[in-house]
The first five atom37 places (N, CA, C, CB, O) and aatype in JSON, in Angstrom:
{
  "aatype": [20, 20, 20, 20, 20, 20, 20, 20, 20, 20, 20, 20, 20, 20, 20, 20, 20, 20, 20, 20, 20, 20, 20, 20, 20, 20, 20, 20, 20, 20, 20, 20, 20, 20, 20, 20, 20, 20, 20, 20, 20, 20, 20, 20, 20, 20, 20, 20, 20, 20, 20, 20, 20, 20, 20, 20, 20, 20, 20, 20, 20, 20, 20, 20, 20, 20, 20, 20, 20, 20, 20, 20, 20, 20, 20, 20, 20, 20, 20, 20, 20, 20, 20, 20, 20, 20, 20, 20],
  "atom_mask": [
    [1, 1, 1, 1, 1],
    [1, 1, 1, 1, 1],
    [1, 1, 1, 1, 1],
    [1, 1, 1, 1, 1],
    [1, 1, 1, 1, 1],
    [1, 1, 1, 1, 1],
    [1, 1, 1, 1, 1],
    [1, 1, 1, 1, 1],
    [1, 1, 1, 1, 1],
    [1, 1, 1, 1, 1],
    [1, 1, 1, 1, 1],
    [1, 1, 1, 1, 1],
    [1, 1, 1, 1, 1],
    [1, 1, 1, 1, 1],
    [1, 1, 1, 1, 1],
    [1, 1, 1, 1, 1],
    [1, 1, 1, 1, 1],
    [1, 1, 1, 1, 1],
    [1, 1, 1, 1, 1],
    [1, 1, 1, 1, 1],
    [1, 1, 1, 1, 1],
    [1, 1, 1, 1, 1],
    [1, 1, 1, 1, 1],
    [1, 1, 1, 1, 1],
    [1, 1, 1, 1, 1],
    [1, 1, 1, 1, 1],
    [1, 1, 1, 1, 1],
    [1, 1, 1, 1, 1],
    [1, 1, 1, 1, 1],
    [1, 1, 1, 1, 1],
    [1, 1, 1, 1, 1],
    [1, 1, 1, 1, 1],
    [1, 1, 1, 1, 1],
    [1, 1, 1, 1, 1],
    [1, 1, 1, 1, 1],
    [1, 1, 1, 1, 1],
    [1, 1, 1, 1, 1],
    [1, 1, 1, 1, 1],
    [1, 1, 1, 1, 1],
    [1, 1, 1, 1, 1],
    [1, 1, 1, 1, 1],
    [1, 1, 1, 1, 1],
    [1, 1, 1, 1, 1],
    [1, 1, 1, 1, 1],
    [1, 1, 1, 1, 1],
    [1, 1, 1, 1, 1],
    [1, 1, 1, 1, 1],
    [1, 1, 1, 1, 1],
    [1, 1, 1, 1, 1],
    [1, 1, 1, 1, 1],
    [1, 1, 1, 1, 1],
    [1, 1, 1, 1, 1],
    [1, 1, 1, 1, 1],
    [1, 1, 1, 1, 1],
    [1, 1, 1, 1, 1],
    [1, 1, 1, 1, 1],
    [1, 1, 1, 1, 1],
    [1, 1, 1, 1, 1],
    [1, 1, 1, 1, 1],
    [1, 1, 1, 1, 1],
    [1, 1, 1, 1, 1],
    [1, 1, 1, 1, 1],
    [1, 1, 1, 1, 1],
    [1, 1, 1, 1, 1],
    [1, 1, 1, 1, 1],
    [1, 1, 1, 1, 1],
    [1, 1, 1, 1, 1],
    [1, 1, 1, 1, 1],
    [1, 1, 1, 1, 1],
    [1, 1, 1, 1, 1],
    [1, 1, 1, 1, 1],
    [1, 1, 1, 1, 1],
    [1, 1, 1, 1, 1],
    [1, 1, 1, 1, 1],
    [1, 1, 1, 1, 1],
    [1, 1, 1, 1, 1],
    [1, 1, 1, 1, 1],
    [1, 1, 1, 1, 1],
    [1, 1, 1, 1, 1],
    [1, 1, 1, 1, 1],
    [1, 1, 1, 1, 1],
    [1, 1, 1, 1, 1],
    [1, 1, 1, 1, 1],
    [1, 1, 1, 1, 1],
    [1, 1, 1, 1, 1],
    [1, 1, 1, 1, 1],
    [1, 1, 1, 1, 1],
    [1, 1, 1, 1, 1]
  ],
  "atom_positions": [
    [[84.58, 80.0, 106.09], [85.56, 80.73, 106.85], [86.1, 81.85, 105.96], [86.7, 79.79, 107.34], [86.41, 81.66, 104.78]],
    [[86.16, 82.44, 106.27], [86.77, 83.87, 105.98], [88.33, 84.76, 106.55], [85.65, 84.68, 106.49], [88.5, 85.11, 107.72]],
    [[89.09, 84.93, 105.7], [90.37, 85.49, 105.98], [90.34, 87.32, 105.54], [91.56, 84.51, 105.01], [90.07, 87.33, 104.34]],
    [[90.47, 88.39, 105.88], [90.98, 89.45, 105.79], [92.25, 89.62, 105.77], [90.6, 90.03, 106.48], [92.7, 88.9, 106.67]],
    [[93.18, 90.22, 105.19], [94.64, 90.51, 105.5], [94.82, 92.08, 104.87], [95.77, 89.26, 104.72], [94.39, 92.38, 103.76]],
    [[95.37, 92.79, 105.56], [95.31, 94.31, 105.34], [96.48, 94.94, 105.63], [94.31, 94.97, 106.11], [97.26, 94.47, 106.47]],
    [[96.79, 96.41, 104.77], [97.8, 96.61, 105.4], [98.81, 96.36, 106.11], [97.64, 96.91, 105.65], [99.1, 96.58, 107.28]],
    [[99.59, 95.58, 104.74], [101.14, 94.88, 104.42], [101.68, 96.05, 103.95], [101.33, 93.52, 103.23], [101.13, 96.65, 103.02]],
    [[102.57, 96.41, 104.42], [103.96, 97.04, 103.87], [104.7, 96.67, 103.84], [104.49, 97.82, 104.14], [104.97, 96.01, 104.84]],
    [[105.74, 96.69, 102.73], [107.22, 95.84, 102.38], [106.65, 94.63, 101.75], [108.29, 95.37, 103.85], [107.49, 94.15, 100.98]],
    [[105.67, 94.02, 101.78], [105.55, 92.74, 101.2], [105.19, 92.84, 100.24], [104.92, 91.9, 101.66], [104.33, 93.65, 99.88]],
    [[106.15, 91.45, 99.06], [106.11, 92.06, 97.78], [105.49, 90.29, 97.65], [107.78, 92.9, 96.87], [105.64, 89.9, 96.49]],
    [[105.2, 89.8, 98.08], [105.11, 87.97, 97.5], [104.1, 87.37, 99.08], [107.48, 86.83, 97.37], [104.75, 87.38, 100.12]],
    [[102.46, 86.86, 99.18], [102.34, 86.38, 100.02], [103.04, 85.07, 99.89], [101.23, 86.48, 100.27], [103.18, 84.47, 98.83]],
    [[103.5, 84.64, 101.19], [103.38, 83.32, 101.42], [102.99, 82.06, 101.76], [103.61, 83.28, 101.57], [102.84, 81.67, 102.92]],
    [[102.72, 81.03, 100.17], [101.7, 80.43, 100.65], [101.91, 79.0, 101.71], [100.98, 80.16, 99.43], [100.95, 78.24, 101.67]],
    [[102.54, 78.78, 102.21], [102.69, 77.86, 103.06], [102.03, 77.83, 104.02], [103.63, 77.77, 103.38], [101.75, 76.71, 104.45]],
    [[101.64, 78.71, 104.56], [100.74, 78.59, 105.69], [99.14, 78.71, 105.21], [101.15, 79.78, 106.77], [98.24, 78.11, 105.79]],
    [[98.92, 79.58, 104.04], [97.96, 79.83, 103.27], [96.97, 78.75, 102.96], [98.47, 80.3, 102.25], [95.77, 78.78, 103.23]],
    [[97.71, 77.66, 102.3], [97.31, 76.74, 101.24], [96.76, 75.46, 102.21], [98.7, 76.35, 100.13], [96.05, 74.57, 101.75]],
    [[97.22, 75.51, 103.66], [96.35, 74.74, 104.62], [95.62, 74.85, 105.25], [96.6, 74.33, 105.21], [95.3, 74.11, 106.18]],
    [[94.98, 76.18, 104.77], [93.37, 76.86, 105.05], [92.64, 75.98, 104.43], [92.96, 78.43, 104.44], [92.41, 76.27, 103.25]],
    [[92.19, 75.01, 104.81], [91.19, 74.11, 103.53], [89.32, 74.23, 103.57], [91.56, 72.11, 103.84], [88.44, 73.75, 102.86]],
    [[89.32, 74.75, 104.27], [88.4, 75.19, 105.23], [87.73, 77.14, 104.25], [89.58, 75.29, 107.2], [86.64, 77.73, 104.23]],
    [[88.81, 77.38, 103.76], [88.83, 78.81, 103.64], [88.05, 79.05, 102.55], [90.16, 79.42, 103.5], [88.33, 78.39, 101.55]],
    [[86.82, 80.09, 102.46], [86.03, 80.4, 100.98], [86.7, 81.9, 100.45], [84.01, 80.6, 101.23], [87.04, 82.15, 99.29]],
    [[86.8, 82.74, 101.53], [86.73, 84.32, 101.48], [88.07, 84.89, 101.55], [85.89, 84.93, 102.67], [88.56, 85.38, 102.57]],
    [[88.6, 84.81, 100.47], [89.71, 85.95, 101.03], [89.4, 87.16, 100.53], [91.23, 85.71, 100.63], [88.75, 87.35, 99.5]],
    [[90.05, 88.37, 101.56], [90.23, 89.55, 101.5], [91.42, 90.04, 101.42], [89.73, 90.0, 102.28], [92.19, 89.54, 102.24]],
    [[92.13, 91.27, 100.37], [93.63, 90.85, 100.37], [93.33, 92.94, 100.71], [94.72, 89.79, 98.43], [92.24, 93.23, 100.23]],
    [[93.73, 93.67, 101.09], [93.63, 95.13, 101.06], [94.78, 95.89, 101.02], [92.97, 95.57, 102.07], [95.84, 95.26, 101.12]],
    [[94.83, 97.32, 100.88], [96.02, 97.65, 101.16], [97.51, 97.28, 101.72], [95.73, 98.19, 101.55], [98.22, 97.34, 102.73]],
    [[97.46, 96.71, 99.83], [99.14, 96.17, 100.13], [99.81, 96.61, 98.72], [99.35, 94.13, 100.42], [99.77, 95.99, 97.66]],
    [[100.58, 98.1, 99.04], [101.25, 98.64, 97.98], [101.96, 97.85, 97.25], [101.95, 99.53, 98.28], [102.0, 98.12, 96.05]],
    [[102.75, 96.62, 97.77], [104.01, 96.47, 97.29], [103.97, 94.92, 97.04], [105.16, 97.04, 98.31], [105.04, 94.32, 96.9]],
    [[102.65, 94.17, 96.95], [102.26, 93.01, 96.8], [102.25, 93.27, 95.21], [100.95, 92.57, 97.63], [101.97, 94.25, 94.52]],
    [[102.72, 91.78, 94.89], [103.05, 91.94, 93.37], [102.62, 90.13, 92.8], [105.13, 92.52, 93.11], [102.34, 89.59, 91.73]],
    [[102.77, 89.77, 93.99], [102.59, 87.95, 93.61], [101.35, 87.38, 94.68], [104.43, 86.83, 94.06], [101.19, 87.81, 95.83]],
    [[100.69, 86.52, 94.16], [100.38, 85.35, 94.98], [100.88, 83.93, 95.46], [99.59, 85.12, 94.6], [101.63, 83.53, 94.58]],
    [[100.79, 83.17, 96.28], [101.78, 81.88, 96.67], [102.14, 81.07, 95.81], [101.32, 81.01, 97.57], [101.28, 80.22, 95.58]],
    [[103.21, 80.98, 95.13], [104.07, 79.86, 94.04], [103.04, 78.53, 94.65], [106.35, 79.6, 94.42], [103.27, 77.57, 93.92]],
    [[102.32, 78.26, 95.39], [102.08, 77.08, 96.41], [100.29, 77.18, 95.56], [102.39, 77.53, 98.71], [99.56, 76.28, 95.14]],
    [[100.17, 78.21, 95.59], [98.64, 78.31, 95.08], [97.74, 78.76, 96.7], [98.04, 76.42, 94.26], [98.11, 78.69, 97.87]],
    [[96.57, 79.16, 96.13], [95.38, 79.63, 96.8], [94.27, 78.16, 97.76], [94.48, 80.46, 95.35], [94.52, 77.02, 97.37]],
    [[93.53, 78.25, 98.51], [93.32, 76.96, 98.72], [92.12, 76.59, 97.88], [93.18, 76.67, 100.16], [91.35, 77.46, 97.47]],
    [[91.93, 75.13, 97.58], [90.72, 74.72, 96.21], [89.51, 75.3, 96.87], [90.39, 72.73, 95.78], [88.7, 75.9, 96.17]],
    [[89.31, 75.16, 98.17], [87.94, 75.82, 98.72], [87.42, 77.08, 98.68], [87.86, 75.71, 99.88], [86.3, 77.38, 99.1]],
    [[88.45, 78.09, 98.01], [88.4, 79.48, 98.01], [86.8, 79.6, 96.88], [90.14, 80.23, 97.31], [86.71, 78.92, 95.86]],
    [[85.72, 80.52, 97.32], [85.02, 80.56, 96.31], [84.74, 81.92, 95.96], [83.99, 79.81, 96.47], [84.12, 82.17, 94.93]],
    [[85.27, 83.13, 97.0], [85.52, 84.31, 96.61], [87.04, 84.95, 97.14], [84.32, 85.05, 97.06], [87.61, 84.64, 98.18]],
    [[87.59, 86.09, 95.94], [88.64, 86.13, 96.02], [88.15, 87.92, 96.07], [89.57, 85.24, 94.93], [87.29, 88.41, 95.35]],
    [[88.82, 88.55, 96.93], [88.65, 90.36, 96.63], [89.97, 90.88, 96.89], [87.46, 91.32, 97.76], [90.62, 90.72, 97.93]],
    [[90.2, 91.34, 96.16], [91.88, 92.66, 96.29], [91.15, 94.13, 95.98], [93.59, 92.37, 94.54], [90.27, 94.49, 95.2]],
    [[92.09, 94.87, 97.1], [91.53, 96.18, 97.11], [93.1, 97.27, 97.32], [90.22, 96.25, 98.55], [93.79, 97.21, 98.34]],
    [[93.31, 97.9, 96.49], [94.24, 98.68, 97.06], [95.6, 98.4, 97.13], [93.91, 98.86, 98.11], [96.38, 98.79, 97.99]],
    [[95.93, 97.39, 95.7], [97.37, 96.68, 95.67], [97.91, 96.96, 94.34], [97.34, 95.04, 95.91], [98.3, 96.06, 93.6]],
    [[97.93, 98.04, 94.08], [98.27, 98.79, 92.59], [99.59, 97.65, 91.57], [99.19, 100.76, 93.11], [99.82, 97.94, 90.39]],
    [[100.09, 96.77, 92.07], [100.98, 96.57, 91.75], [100.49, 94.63, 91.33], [102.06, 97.2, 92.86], [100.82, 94.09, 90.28]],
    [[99.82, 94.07, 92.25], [98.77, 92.7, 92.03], [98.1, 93.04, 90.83], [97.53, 92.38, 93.29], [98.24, 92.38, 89.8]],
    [[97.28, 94.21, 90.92], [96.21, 94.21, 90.01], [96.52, 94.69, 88.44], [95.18, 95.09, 90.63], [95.64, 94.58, 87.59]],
    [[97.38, 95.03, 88.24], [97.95, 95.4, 87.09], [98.41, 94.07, 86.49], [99.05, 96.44, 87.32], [98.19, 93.96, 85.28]],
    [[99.06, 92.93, 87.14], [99.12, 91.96, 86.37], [98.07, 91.1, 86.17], [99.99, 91.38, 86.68], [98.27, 89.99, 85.68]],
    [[96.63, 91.58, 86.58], [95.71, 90.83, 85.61], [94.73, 91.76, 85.17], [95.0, 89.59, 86.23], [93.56, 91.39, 85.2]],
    [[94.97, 92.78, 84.8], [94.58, 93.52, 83.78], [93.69, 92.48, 82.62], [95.96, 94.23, 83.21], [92.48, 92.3, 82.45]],
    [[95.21, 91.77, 81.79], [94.34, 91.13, 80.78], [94.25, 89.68, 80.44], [94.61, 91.67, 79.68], [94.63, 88.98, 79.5]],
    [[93.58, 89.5, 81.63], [92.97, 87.96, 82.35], [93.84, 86.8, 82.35], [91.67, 87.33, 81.57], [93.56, 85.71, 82.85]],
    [[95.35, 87.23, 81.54], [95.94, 86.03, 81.31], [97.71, 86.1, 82.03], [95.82, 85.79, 79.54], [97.99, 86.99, 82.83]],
    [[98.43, 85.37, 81.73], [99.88, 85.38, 82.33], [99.8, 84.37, 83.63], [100.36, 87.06, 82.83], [98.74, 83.82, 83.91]],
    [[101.21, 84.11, 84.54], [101.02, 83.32, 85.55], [100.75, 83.48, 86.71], [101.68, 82.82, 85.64], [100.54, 82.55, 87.5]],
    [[100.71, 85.2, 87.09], [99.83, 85.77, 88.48], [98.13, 85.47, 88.1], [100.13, 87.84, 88.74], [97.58, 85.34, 89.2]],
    [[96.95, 85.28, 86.83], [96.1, 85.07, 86.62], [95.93, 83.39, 86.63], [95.91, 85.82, 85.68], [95.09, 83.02, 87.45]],
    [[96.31, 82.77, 86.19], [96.69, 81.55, 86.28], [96.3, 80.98, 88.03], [98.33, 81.57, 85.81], [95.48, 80.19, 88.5]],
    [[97.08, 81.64, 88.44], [96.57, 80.98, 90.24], [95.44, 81.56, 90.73], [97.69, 81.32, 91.61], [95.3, 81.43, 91.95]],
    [[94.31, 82.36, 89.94], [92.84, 82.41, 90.4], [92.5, 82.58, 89.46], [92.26, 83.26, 91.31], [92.03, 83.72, 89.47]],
    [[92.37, 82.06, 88.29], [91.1, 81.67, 87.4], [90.32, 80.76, 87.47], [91.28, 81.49, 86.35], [89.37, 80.62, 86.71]],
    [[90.66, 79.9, 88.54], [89.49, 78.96, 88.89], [88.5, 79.75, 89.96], [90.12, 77.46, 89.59], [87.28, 79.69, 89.84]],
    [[88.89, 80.21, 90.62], [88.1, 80.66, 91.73], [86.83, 81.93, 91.0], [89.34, 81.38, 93.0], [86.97, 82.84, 90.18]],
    [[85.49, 81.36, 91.87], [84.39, 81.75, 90.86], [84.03, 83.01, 90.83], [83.21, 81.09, 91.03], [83.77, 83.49, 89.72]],
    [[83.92, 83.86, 92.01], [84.27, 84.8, 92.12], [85.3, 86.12, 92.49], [83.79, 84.63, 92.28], [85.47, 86.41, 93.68]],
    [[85.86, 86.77, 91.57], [87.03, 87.9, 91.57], [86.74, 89.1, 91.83], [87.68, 88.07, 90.42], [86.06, 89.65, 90.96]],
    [[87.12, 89.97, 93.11], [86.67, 91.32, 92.82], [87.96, 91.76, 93.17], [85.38, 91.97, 93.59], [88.82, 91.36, 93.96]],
    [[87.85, 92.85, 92.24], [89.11, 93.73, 92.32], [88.55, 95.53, 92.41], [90.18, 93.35, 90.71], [87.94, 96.13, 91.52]],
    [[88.91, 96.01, 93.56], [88.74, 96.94, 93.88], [87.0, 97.23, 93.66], [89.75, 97.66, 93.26], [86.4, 98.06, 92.97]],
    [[86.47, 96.09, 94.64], [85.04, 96.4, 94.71], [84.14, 95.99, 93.49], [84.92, 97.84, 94.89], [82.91, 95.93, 93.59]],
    [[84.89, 95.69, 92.25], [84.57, 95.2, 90.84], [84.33, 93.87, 90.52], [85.53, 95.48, 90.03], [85.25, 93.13, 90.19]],
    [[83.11, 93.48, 90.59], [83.56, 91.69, 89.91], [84.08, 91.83, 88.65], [82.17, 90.49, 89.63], [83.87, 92.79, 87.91]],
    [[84.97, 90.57, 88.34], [85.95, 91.04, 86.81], [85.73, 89.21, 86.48], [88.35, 91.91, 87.12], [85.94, 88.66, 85.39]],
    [[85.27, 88.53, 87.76], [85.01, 86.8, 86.8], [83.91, 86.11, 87.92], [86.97, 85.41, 86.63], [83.46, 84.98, 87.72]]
  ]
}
């Protein structure tokens, strides 16, 4: 199963509560979301096996350098692309 989510404005934190009972879920797609800065305190779901962010200047800067606690909630997940880039 596969999730897209695109073009968020104002949102600075998804929320994972509804997120994290995707169990079902491999694919997320996260896109144009200026003002996204966090992923769910709750975590990503364990089934996730690709993760892509595109266009969230403000996410992707905190994993620049692979480590801290926004990296922390997808370093398990096997594949990372960031802006079209695999980076793990």
């Amino acid at each position: 199963m596969s999730l897209h989510i695109y073009q968020l404005d104002d949102i600075e934190c998804l929320d994972g509560k509804w997120l994290h009972h995707l169990t079902s879920l491999q694919n997320l797609e996260i896109s144009d979301a200026p003002d996204l800065k966090s992923l769910p305190e709750e975590g990503l779901p364990s089934s996730l096996s690709v993760l892509s962010i595109s266009d969230c200047p403000l996410l992707e800067a905190t994993w620049q350098k692979k480590k801290g606690k926004e990296w922390r909630k997808i370093a398990r997940i096997p594949c990372i692309l960031i802006n079209y880039k695999i980076i793990s």
